[in-house]
C-alpha positions as CSV (number, residue, x, y, z in Angstrom):
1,X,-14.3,16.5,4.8
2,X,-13.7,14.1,7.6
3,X,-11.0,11.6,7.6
4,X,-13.6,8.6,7.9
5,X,-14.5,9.7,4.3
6,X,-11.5,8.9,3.1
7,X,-11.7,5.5,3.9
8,X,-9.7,3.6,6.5
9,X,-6.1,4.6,7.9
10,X,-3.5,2.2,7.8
11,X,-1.9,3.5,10.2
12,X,1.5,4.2,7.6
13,X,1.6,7.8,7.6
14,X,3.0,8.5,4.3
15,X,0.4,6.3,2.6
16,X,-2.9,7.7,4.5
17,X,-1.7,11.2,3.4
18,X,-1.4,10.0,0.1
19,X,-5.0,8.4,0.1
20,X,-6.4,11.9,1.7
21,X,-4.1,13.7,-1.4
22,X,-6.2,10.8,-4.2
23,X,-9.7,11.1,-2.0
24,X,-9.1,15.1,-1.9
25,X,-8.4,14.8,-6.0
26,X,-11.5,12.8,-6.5
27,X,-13.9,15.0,-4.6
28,X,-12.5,17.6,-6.5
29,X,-12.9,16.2,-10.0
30,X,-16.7,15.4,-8.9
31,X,-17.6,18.4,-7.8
32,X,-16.6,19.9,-11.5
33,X,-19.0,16.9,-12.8
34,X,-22.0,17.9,-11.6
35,X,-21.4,21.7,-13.0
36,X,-21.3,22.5,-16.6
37,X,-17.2,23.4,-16.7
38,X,-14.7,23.3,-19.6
39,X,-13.6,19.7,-20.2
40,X,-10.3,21.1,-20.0
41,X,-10.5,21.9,-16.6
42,X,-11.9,18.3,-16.0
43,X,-9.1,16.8,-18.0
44,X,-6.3,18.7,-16.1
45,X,-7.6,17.4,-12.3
46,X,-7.5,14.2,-13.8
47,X,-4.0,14.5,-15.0
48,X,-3.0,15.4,-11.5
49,X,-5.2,12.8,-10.0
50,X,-3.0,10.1,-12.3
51,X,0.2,11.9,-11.3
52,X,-0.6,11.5,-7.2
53,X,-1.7,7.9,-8.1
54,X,1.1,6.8,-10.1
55,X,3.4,8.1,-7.5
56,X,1.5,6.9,-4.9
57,X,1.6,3.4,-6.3
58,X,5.2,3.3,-6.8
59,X,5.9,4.1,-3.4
60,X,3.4,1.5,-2.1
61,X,4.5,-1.6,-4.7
62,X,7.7,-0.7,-3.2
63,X,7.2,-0.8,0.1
64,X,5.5,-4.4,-1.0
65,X,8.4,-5.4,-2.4
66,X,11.1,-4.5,0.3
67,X,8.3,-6.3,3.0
68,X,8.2,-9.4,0.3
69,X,4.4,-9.0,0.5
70,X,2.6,-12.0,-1.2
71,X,-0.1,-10.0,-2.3
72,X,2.1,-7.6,-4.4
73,X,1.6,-9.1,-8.0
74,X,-2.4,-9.0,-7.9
75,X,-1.9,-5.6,-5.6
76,X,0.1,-4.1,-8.8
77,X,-2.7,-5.9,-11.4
78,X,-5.5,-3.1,-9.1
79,X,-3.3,-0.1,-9.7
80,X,-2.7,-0.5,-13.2
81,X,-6.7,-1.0,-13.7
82,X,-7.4,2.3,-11.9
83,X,-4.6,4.1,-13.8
84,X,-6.3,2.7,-16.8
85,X,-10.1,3.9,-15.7
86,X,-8.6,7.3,-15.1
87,X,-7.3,7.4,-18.7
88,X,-10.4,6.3,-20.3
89,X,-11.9,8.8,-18.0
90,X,-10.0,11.6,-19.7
91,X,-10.8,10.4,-23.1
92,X,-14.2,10.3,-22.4
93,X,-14.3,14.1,-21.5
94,X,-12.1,14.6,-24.1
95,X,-14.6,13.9,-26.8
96,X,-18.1,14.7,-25.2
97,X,-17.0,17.7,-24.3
98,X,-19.0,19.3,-21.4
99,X,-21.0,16.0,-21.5
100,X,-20.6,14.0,-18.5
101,X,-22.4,11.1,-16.4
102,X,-21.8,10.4,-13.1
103,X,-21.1,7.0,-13.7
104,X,-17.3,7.0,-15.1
105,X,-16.8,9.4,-11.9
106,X,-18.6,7.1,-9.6
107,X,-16.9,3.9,-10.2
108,X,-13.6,5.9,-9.6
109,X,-14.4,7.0,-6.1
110,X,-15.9,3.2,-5.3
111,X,-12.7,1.9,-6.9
112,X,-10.4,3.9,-4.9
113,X,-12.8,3.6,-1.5
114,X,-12.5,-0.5,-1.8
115,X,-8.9,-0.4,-3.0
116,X,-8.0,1.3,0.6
117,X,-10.5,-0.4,2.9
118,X,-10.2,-3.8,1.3
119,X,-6.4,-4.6,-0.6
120,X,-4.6,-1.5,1.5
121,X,-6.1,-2.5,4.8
122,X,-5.0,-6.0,4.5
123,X,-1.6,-5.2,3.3
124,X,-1.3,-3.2,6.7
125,X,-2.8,-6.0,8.8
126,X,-0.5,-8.5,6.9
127,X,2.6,-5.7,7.6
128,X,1.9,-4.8,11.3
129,X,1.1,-9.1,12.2
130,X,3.4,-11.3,10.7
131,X,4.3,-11.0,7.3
132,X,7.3,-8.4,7.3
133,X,9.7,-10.9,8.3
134,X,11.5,-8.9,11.0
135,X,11.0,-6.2,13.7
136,X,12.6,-4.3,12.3
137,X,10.8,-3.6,9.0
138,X,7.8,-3.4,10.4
139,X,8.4,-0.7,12.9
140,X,10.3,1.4,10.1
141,X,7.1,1.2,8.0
142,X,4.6,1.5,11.2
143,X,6.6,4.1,12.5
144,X,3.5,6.3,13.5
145,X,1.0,3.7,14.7
């Protein structure tokens, strides 16, 4: 897969890896939608998919937190949604058992796809402009730009 498919870089290396890790997940989990599979293989990519993106959201929050981003509470509001779809996600294989629509998958990918390009990008504009408050912090956060 090429890295434009996973949506824009932010130029924060530990975070783009993280949204290649979530993208690489997601691909994953779609690929087993469109075959006829055990819904406990379905269920299990899914539990790793909320692992990466729990940990993945703790480490950004914080990062929002220690740069005293303004857009951290609605930022936090996002990652609890998506945490939320994946559950309901899980339940739904749970109980239709081999019985899947694209659509529950879909709306993941699109969710994850805007979340980077959209609220992640502008945290990085916001982080690599002004808003980090010193030098400092933003070079130890934009290390590899």
């Amino acid at each position: 897969m090429d890295k434009a498919d996973y949506g824009s870089e932010l130029g924060i290396e530990v975070i783009d890896r993280d949204h290649r890790e979530i993208s690489e997940l997601l691909v994953e989990i779609n690929v087993h939608t469109e075959r006829e599979g055990e819904a406990g293989r379905k269920i299990l990519l899914l539990g790793n998919l909320a692992r990466a993106s729990r940990s993945h959201f703790l480490l950004e929050e914080w990062m929002m937190g220690a740069t005293n981003y303004p857009g951290l509470a609605q930022h936090r509001m996002r990652h609890a949604w998506m945490l939320e779809e994946i559950g309901r996600l899980a339940e739904y294989w749970g109980k239709k058992k081999n019985v899947l629509t694209r659509e529950p998958m879909g709306l993941l990918w699109e969710s994850h796809i805007e979340h980077v390009e959209c609220e992640d990008q502008a945290y990085g504009l916001w982080l690599g402009n002004t808003g980090a408050g010193s030098a400092q912090i933003r070079a130890f956060f934009l290390m590899d730009r």
